[in-house]
N, C-alpha and C positions, 0 to 999 in steps of 0.2 A: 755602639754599645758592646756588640761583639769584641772589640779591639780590645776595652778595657779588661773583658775576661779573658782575653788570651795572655793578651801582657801581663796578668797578675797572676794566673795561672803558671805562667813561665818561672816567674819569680819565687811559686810558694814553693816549688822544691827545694829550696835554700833556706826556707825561713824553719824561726824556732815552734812556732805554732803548733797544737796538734790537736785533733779530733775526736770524743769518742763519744757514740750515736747523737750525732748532730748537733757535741756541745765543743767549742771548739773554746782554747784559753791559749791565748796569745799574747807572747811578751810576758815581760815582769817588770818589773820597778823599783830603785832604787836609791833616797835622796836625792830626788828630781831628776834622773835621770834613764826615761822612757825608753826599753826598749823594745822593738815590736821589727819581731826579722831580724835583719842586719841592721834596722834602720837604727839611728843613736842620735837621738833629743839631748844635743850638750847644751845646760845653763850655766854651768858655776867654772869660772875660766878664776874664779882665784882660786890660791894655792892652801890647803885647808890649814896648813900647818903655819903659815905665814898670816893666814888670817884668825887662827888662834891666838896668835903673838902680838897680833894690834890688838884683840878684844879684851887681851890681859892686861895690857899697858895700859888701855882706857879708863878700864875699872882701877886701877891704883892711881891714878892721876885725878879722876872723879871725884874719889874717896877722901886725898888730901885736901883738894880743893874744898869740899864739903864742908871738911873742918874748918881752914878758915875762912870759910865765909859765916858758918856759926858764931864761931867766938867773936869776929871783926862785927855783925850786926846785931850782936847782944851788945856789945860796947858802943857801937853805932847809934844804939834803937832804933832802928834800921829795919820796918816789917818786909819793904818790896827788898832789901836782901839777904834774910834771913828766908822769904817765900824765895827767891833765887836758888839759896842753900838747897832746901828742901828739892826743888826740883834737882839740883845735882846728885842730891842722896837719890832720886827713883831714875835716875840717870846710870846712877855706879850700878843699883838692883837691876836695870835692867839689861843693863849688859852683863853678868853675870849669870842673866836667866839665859841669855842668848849666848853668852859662849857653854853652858853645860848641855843647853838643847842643841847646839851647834855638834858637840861630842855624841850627844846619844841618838843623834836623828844618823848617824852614819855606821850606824848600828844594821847590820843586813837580819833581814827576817829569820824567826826561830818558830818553833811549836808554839808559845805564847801570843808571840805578836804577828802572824803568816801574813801581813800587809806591812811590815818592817818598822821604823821608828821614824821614818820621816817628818809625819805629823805633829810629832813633840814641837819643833819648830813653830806650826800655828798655833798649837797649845799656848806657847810661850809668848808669840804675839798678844793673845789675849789677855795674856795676863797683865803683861807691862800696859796695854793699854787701858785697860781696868784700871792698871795702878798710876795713872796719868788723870783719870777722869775724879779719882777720888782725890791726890791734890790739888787739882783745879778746884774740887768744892769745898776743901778744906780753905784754900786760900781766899776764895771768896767770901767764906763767912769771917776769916780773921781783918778782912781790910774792911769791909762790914762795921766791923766793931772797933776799930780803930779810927773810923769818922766819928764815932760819940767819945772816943778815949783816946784824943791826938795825944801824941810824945812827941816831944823834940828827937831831931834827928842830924846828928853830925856827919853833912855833906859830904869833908875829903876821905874818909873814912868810905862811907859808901862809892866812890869815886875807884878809889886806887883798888879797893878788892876787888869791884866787878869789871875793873881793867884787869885785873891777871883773870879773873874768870872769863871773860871774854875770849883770853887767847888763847886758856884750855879746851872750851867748848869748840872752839872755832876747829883745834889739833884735834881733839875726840873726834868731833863730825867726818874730819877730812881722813882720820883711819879708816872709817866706816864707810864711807860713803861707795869704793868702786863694791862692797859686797852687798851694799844697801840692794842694787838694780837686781838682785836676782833670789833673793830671801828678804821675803815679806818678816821674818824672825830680826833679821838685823836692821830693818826697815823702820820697823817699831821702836828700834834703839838708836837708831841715827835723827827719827823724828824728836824724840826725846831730845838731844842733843844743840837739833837746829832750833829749839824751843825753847831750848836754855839760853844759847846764844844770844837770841833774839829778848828774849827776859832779861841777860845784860847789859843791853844795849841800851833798854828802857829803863832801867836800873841809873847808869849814868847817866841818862838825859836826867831823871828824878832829883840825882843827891848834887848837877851841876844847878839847877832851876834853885834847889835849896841852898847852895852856897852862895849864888846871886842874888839870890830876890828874897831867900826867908820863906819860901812856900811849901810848908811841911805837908800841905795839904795832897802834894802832887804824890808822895811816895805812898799813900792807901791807892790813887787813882791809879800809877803803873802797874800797881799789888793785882787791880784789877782787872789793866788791860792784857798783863801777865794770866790770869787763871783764866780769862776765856777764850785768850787764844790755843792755852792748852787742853780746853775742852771742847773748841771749835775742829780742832785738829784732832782730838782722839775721839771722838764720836764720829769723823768724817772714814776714819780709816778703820775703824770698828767693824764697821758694817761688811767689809772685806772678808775679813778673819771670821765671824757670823757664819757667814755666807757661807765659805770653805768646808766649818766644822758641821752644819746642815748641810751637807752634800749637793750643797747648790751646784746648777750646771753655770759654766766660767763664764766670765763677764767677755761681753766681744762677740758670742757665739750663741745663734739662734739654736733652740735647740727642732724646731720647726724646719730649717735649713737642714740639718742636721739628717733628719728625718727623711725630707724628700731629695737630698740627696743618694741615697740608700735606695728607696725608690726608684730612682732612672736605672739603675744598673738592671741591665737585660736578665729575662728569667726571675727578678721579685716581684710576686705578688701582692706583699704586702708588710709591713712591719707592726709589732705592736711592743708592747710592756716596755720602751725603751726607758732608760736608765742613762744619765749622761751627767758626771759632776767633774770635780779634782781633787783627785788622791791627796795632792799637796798643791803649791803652788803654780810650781809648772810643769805638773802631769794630770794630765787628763785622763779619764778612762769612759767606755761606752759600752753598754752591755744592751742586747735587745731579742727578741723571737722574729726571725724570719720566715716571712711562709715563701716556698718553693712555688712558681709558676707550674702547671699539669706538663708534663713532659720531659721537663726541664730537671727534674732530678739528678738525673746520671750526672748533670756538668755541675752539682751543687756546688762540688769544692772550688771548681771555678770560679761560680759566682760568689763566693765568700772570700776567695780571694781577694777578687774586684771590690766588695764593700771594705774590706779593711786598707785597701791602696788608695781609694778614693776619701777615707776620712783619714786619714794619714796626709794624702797627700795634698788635699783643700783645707781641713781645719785643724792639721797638726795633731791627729789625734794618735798615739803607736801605740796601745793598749786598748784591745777591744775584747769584749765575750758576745759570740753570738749561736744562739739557739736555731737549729735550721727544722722547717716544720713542713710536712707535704698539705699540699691542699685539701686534700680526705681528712687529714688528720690537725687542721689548723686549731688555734683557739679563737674561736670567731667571735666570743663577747668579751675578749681579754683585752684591758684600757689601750688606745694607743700609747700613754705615756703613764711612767711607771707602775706600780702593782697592784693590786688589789686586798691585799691583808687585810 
């Protein structure tokens, strides 16, 4: 136990951290990227500017696509893809939300905002997947009602548009996809994408079944299998973005572990009001009241050293606030986990 304080003690001469009675604020954060000391949390290995330049292109390619598949399944009467269309339209919206939350989330903190613009980005997940859940149920009451009000529906017609929609979706996903892994923001808009894809796919199995066999019936049922897989999919990944914007603590990580890890470090007494969520997606932050073992004072810096190198260096945490508190002066009925407001 000893070692861990000495070792981190060695270290905190160098870091940015600093103290004033007992309230220590460590690191900052910026756009996912946690700094705490020297330490430096890199997620985003793409290049912002290059990945601005695929989210523009997606959106103008979306957009055109959009249109003809409008006007091809009005001529068509064509509902599974004219609902295709649709989803390409909250496809183009929602990379659009994501590339302007892309811009404003890299915005560095000011008096207004002193936790930065990061967040915008989960904002913006929210939204597109909000706007995913509401076409899935628009489409399901349209094919609904299209089993008591069948239209014929001209097979090659639905065929040849959702083959060229198919290759767009396919190009759309594959821009998105390496920035997908590190922004839950673009994440939301490449699910988008792989959803449409996959809706064209079923789209052509639809208008070929109709130009074989005459079964207009199948294109309300793809209408179908189409809107609940995009509400099986945005209610699964909802809950995420939820989560995030209620300061949930990060999925992975007990926050019990958490706790009694902080605990072992030599000289704690005891921890209480701990605070543990994510600022954005991949930063994390921990705030909590340390009480001081009896004696143990003089080396506090020590040991707070030690608790910020061991949640750093076991749960990846590089932003922490901790309150340090002598035993005389603990808060002894204060919650172990969060406040009491």
């Amino acid at each position: 136990m000893n070692d861990e304080r000495t070792q981190a003690a060695a270290g905190s001469h160098d870091a940015h951290g600093h103290d004033h009675d007992g309230h220590d604020h460590d690191g900052h954060d910026h756009g996912g990227h946690g700094h705490g000391g020297h330490g430096h949390a890199h997620h985003h290995h793409v290049d912002p500017a290059a990945g601005d330049l695929k989210v523009g292109f997606a959106v103008l390619v979306n957009l055109l696509l959009t249109v003809v598949q409008v006007v091809g399944g009005v001529l068509a009467g064509s509902l599974a893809l004219i609902a295709d269309a649709l989803h390409n339209l909250s496809d183009a919206l929602s990379l659009v939300i994501a590339y302007g939350a892309r811009k404003i989330a890299r915005r560095g903190s000011d008096e207004r905002m002193t936790f930065g613009y990061g967040r915008i980005e989960i904002v913006a997940a929210l939204i597109n997947y909000t706007t995913l859940i509401v076409v899935g149920l628009y489409l399901v009451s349209e094919a609904v009602m299209r089993f008591f009000e069948p239209e014929g529906v001209e097979g090659w017609v639905v065929v040849w548009i959702a083959g060229v929609a198919l290759v767009i979706d396919v190009v759309t996903a594959l821009l998105t996809f390496s920035m997908s892994k590190t922004s839950m923001n673009i994440r939301a808009a490449f699910l988008h994408n792989v959803a449409d894809a996959l809706g064209s796919v079923a789209v052509i199995f639809a208008g070929t079944l109709i130009i074989l066999f005459g079964w207009h019936i199948v294109d309300p049922l793809v209408t179908l299998l189409i809107s609940g897989y995009i509400l099986w999919m945005s209610f699964k990944e909802i809950g995420g973005v939820i989560r995030i914007l209620m300061l949930g603590s990060p999925p992975g990580i007990e926050t019990a572990d958490v706790i009694a890890a902080v605990k072992e470090i030599d000289g704690v007494s005891d921890v209480h009001r701990v605070r543990f969520w994510q600022m954005q997606e991949n930063a994390t932050a921990f705030d909590a009241h340390v009480v001081i073992d009896r004696g143990e004072w003089t080396h506090a810096d020590a040991i707070k050293a030690a608790i910020k190198a061991k949640l750093k260096a076991r749960f990846g945490i590089a932003q922490s606030t901790l309150e340090l508190e002598c035993m005389n002066h603990a808060c002894l009925e204060a919650p172990s986990i969060g406040t009491d407001l």
